[in-house]
C-alpha positions in Angstrom: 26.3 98.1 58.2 29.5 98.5 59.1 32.1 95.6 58.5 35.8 95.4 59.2 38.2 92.4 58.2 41.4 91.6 59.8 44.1 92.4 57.4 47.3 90.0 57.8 49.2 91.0 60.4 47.2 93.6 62.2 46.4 94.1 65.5 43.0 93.5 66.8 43.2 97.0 68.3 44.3 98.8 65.1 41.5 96.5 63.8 38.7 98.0 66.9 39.8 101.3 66.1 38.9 101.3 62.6 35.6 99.5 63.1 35.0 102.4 65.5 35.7 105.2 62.9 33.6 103.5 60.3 30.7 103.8 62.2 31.3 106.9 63.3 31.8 108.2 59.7 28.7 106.0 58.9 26.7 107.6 61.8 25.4 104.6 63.0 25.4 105.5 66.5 23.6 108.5 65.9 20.8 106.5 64.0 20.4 104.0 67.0 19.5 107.0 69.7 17.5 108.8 67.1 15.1 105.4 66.8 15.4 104.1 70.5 12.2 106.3 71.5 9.6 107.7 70.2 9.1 111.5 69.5 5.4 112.9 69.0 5.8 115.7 65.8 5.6 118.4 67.7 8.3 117.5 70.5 10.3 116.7 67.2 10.0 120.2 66.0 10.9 121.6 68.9 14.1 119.6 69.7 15.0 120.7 65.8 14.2 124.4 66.6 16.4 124.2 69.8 19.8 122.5 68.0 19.2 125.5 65.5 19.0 128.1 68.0 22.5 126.3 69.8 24.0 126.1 66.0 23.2 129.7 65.3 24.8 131.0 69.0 27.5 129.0 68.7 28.4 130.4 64.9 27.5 134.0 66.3 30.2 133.5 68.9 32.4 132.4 66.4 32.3 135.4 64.2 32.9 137.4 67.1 36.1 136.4 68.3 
């Protein structure tokens, strides 16, 4: 979970902004939409097999440039 204190003299935005990096780096966000429904096994497989195929494309366009 992340947590943030105040540190003396800070600004509550400098303080937000840091909150919002920590979860980022903590991938809390992505954990949330991952567990808000419910995926039968094969629909998960499939999503899985579809961000592959998007990972390799995109690295294939990479190498080509």
């Amino acid at each position: 979970m992340a947590e943030v204190r105040l540190q003396e003299g800070e600004t509550l935005e400098n303080a937000l902004r840091r909150f919002k990096r920590k979860v980022q780096q903590e991938d809390i966000i992505k954990e949330v939409k991952r567990h808000s429904f419910y995926l039968k096994p094969g629909e998960k497989k499939r999503v899985k097999q579809a961000l592959a195929r998007k990972r390799n494309r995109k690295k294939s366009r990479r190498e080509v440039e």
